[in-house]
Every structure is written in C-alpha cells, then in structure tokens.
C-alpha positions in Angstrom: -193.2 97.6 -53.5 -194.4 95.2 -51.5 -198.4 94.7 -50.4 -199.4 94.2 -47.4 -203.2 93.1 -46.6 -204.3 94.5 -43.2 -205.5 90.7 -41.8 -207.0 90.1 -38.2 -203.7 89.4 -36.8 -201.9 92.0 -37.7 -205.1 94.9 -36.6 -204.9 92.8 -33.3 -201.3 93.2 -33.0 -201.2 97.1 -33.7 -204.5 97.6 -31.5 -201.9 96.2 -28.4 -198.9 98.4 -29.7 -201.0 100.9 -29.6 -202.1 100.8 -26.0 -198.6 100.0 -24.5 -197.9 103.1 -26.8 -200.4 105.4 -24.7 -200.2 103.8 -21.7 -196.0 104.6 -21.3 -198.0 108.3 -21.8 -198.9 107.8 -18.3 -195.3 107.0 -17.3 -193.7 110.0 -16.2 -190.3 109.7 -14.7 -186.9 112.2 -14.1 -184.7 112.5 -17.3 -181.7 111.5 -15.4 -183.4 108.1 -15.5 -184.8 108.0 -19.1 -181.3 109.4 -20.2 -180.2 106.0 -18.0 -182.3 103.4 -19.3 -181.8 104.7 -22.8 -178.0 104.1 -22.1 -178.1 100.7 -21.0 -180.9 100.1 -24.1 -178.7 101.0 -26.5 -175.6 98.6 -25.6 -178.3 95.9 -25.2 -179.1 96.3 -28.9 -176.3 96.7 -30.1 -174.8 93.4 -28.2 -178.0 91.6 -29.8 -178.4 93.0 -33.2 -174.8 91.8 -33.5 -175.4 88.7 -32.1 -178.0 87.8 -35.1 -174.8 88.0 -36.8 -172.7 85.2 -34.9 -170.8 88.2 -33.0 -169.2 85.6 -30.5 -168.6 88.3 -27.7 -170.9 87.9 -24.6 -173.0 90.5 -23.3 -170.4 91.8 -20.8 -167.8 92.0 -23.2 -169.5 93.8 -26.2 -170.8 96.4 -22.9 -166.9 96.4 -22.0 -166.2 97.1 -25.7 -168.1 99.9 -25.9 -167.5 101.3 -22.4 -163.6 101.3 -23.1 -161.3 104.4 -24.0 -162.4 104.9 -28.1 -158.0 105.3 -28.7 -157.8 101.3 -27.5 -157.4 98.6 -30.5 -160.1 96.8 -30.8 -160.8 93.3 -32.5 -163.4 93.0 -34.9 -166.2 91.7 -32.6 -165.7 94.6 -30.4 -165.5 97.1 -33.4 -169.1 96.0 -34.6 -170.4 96.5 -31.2 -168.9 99.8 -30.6 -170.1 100.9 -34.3 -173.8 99.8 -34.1 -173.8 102.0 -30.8 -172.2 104.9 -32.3 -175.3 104.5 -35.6 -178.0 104.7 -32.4 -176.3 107.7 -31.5 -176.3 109.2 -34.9 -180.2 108.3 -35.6 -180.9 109.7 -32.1 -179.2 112.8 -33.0 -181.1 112.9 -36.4 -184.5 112.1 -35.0 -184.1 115.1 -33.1 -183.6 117.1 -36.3 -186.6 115.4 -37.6 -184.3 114.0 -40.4 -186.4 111.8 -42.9 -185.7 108.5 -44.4 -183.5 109.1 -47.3 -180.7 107.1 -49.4 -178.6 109.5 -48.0 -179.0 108.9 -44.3 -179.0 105.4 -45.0 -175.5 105.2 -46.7 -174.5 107.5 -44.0 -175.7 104.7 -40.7 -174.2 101.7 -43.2 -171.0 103.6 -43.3 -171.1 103.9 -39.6 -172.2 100.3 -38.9 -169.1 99.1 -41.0 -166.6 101.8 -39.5 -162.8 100.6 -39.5 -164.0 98.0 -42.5 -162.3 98.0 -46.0 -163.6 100.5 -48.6 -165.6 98.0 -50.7 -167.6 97.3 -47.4 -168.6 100.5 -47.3 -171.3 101.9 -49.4 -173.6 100.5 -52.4 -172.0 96.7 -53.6 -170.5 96.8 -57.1 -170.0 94.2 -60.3 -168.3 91.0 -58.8 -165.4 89.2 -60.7 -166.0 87.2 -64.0 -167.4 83.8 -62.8 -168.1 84.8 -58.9 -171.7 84.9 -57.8 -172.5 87.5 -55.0 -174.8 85.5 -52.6 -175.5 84.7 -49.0 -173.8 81.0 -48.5 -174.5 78.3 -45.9 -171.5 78.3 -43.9 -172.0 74.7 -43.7 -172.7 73.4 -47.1 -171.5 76.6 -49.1 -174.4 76.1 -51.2 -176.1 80.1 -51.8 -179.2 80.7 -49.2 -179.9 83.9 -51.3 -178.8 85.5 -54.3 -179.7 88.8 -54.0 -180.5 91.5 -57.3 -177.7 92.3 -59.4 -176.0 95.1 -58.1 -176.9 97.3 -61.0 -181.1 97.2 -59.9 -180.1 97.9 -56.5 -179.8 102.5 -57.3 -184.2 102.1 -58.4 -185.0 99.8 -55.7 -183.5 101.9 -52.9 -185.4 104.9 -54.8 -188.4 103.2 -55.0 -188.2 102.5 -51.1 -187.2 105.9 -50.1 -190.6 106.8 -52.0 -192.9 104.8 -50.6 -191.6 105.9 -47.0 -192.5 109.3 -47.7 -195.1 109.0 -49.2 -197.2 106.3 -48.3 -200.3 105.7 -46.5 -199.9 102.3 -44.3 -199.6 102.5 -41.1 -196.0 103.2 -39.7 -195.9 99.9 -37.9 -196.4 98.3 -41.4 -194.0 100.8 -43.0 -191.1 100.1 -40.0 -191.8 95.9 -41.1 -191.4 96.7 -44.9 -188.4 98.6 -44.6 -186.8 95.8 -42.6 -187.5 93.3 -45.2 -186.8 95.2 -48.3 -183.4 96.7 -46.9 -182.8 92.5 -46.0 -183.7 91.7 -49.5 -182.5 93.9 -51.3 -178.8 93.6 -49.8 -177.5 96.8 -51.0 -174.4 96.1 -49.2 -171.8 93.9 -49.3 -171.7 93.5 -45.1 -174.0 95.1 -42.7 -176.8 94.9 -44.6 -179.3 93.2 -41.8 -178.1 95.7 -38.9 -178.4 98.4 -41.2 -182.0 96.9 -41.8 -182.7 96.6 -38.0 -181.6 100.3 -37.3 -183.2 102.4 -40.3 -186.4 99.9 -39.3 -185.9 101.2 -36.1 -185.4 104.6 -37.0 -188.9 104.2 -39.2 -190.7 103.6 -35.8 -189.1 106.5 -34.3 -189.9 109.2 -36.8 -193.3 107.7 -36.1 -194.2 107.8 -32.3 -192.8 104.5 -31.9 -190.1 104.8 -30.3 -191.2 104.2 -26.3 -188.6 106.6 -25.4 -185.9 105.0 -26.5 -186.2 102.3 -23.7 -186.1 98.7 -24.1 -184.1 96.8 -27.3 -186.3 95.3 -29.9 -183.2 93.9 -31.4 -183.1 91.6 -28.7 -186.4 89.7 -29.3 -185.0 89.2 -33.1 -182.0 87.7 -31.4 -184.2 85.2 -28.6 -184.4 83.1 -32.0 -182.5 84.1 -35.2 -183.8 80.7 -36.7 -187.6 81.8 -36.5 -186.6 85.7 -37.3 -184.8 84.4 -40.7 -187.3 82.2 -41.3 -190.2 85.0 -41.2 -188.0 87.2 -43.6 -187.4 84.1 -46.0 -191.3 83.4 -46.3 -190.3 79.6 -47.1 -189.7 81.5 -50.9 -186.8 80.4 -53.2 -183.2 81.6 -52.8 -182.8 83.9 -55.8 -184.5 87.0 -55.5 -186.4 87.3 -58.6 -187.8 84.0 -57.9 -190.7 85.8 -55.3 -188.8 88.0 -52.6 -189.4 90.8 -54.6 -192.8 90.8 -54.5 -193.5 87.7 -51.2 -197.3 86.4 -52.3 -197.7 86.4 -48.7 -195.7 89.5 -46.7 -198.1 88.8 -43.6 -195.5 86.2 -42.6 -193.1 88.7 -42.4 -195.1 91.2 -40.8 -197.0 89.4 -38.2 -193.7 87.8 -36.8 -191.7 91.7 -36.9 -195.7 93.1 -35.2 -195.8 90.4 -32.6 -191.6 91.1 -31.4 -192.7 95.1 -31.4 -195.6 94.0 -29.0 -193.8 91.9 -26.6 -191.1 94.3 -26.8 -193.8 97.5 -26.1 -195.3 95.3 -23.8 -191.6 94.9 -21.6 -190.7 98.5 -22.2 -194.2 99.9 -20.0 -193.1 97.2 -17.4 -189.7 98.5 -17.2 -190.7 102.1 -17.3 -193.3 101.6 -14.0 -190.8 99.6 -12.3 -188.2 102.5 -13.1 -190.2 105.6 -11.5 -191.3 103.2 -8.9 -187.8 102.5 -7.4 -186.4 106.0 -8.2 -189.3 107.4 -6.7 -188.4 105.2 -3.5 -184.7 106.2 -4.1 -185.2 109.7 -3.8 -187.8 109.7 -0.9 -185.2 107.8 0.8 -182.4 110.6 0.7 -185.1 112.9 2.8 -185.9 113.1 6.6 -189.4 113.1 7.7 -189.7 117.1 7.7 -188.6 117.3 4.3 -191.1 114.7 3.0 -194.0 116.3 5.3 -193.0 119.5 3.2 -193.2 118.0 -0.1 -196.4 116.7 0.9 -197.3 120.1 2.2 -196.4 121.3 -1.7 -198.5 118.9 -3.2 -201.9 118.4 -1.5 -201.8 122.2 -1.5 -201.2 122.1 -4.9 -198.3 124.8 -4.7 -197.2 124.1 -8.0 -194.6 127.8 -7.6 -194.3 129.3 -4.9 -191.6 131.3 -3.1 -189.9 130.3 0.1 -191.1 133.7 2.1 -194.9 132.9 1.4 -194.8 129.0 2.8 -192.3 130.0 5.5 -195.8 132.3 6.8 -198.0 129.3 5.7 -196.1 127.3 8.1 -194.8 129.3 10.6 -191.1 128.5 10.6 -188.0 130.7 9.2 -187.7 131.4 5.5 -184.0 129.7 6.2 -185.6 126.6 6.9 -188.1 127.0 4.0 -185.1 127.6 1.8 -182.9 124.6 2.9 -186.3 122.2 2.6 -186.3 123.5 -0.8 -182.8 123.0 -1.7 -183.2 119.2 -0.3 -186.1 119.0 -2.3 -184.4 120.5 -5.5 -181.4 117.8 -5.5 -183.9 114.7 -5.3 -185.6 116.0 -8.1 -188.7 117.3 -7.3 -188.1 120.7 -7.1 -187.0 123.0 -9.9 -185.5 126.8 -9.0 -186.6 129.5 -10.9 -183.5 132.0 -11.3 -183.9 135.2 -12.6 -180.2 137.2 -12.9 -178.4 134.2 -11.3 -180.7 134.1 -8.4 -183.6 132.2 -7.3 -187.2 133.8 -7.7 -189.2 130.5 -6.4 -189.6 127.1 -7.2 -191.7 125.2 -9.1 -192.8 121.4 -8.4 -191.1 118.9 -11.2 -193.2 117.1 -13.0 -191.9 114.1 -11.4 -193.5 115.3 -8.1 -196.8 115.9 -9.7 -196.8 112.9 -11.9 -196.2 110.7 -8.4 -198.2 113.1 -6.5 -200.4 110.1 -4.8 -197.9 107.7 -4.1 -195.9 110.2 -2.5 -198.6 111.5 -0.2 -199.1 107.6 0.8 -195.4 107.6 1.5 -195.0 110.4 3.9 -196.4 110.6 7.6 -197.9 113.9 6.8 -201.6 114.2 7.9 
C-alpha cells in the first residue's frame, strides 16, 4: 500500500477542508432544499464523471437522459449517465446503513455503473486471449498508456485495499485520495474502472464526514481538466504497472492535486449552501403578508420555541382562529412544525429553519 508523507501542502490543504467542513455546520437550511440541491448535484456528477470518459452528450442531454421514463431505449451515452446516477443513489442508500468499504460493495457499484453492458464488463477482468495484451491504448497512436497487473494479482490487491481502509490510521482525506488512485491503478475492471474509482473515493469521504451534505459535484473539478487530473494520477511514472505505480516514489503528486479539487470544491459547496438558505429564506418570507411575518417575529424574539395557539392568541389579544390560521401560513413556508397528538394538533414548534435564520428574519419584518 501506498505511503503517503504528510508535507506542508497537503496539512495546508486539509487545514481549509476542514474549515469549509465546519463552517457548512453553520448552514442550516429546510430539507426540501438540501433534498433539491442534492438532486441537481447528483446529475451534475454524473454528466462530469462521464465526461472524463469522452461521454459526448452535453449537460442538458445526459440531465434529459436521466430525467426520462427508465422503460425508454436508451443509447450508450445516455445509459452511462443514467447508471452513474443510479450508483449515487445506491451509495447514498448504503451510507445511510453505515455500509463499510468492502470488495463486495464495490463489485456491487461497478456492476451498477456498467448496467445494460456485456457480462465480461461486469465484474473482476479475466485471462485475455493468447497473444493480446490488456492495456489502456492511445486512441491516437494505439501504442499502451498503461498496462495494468495481470489479472490474476488483482483478488490480493483489492484485499489489501479493503484492509487498509478499515483499518488504517491516515487521515480520511488521504484514505478518499488513495482509494482513487489504487482503484485507477489497479484496473480491476475491464470498463468503468475510473468512475468506479471516482464514486467509492467518493463514498470514502462520505463514511468520513466529508460529504458536505451531498451538495456540490467534485467530479466536476476532475473534469475542468482531464489532462492535469490524468496527469496527477500518472505521476510522470512508466506505463506498466510494476515499473513504479504500485508503489509511486512520490504519491504527494497525486494527493495534492485530488486535496486541492476537494478544497475548491468544499470551498463552492459553503458558497452555494449560504446563497441557497438566503434566497429560500427570501422565497418563503415572500409567500407571507405583513401580519404573518410580524407573528413570526413575535415567535422568535419571544423565543416561543412551542407554544399553543390559545396561549399567544391571550399574548396578543386577537382570536385563537386567527392564531391558528397565522400558524398554518407559517407551517406551509416552513417555519412552523405541528405537533399532533391522535391526528390532531397539540401546538407548534418553531423549525429549525426559523431559529437558524432567526436574525435575518427579524431584520426582514416591520415588526418593532
């Protein structure tokens, strides 16, 4: 397994990762737009992690690929696009079961990624044909960019990674880079093998804490340039694999470049986030008159975090009907949530939307 020495760089790197980590902490906005943004992040990655590839579709048509009726035909290009989003969804639904990093899981997200393919796409590669060399080829001089290990190594080597997920010490930042570059090098596949590496490296982060809510797509700052991101996994190291990719002399190539893409992509997701409660806070304020955002206001600077209608009707000397229709206004914007107790409503409670944005929307209102 690879080394990796903890230089300046990459300490500097995780040190920023790190803060754009805690600092999303901060970030607290309604689930119908997390649930949103995850959405849309998920076809943006899976349009760009294909796009590494040469996938010739265009952003709108890999989203109109996956957006379509699943009984449709589809052509290849669409099919990739459609499967890398269906392995996001699998990993989501196994990060929620707190599945670890196994061979298993891994065979099961290829098999996914190259759904509709032939059978010998699908799984661990086999022996090739007397005389036939299984490499990666220039597609325009057909000489081999990398021969990878012969197929029969490839059973220990996926061992040896599974271990050293599991069991190591690094930091997962380092652990997420590794797995990218050993699932790259090891080419356990015969097709998929670098989106498999981009979403079990992705998964890696997850498992970890570094997910950022599954907003934002790192997969597209490996695809701003595919010449620098091959080049940082090549290490300037001969093609054959037993010539030095097994063991890089210097992995901090590799690692700085996949540190500095989770940064800027950290970086972008705490941008978007802010931006996103900021105009869905605006959104939802707009849907209310001035009496319903002088209540709200009402709720909050009198920190009423549950409270039933009957008590604040007193407080504010108008009809518990008016209380309750205030509140229902209030429940459908999202910063109310009903307590129901046998299919009724006991009180209400303020959403943590409303508390998290408690300032801004004090500032908002005309209440004094």
């Amino acid at each position: 397994m690879i080394k990796v020495t903890l230089t300046n760089d990459i300490l500097k790197n995780i040190t920023a990762i790190d803060e754009n980590r805690f600092s999303l902490r901060t970030v607290n906005m309604p689930t119908i737009t997390k649930n949103r943004l995850r959405k849309n992040s998920k076809k943006k990655s899976s349009y760009a992690s294909n796009k590494i590839e040469g996938n010739p579709l265009t952003e709108t048509q890999a989203i109109e690929a996956m957006e379509r009726d699943s009984h449709k035909h589809f052509l290849k290009p669409e099919q990739e696009v459609r499967n890398y989003f269906l392995a996001l969804n699998l990993l989501e639904e196994k990060l929620k079961k707190n599945t670890p990093f196994s061979k298993e899981l891994l065979l099961e997200v290829q098999a996914m990624v190259e759904k509709g393919a032939s059978k010998e796409k699908i799984g661990l590669r086999g022996a090739m044909p007397p005389g036939m060399l299984f490499a990666v080829y220039d597609s325009l001089t057909g000489e081999p960019e990398y021969i990878p290990p012969e197929y029969t190594d490839i059973p220990v080597l996926l061992d040896e990674l599974v271990e050293y997920v599991n069991t190591t010490d690094d930091h997962p930042l380092i652990v997420a880079a590794v797995v990218h570059y050993q699932l790259v090098t090891i080419h356990p596949f015969e097709d998929g093998n670098g989106r498999t590496a981009r979403l079990m490296s992705g998964y890696v982060l997850d498992l970890n804490g570094y997910g950022f809510n599954g907003i934002g797509s790192l997969e597209e700052y490996f695809a701003y340039d595919p010449d620098e991101y091959y080049a940082s996994l090549q290490m300037g190291l001969p093609a054959l694999y037993y010539s030095g990719r097994e063991n890089p002399p210097h992995p901090e190539i590799w690692v700085n470049y996949f540190l500095r893409m989770v940064e800027l992509y950290s970086k972008k997701v705490c941008e978007l986030s802010l931006s996103s409660v900021t105009d869905e806070l605006d959104s939802a304020l707009s849907h209310l008159n001035e009496k319903e955002k002088e209540f709200l206001s009402f709720l909050l600077k009198k920190r009423l975090f549950e409270f039933k209608p009957i008590d604040v009707s007193k407080m504010l000397n108008v009809t518990n009907k008016t209380v309750i229709n205030r509140c229902a206004k209030l429940t459908a914007n999202g910063f109310l949530v009903p307590n129901i107790v046998k299919e009724r409503v006991r009180s209400y409670s303020l959403s943590e939307f409303a508390k998290a944005n408690c300032e801004a929307i004090c500032s908002k209102t005309n209440s004094k």
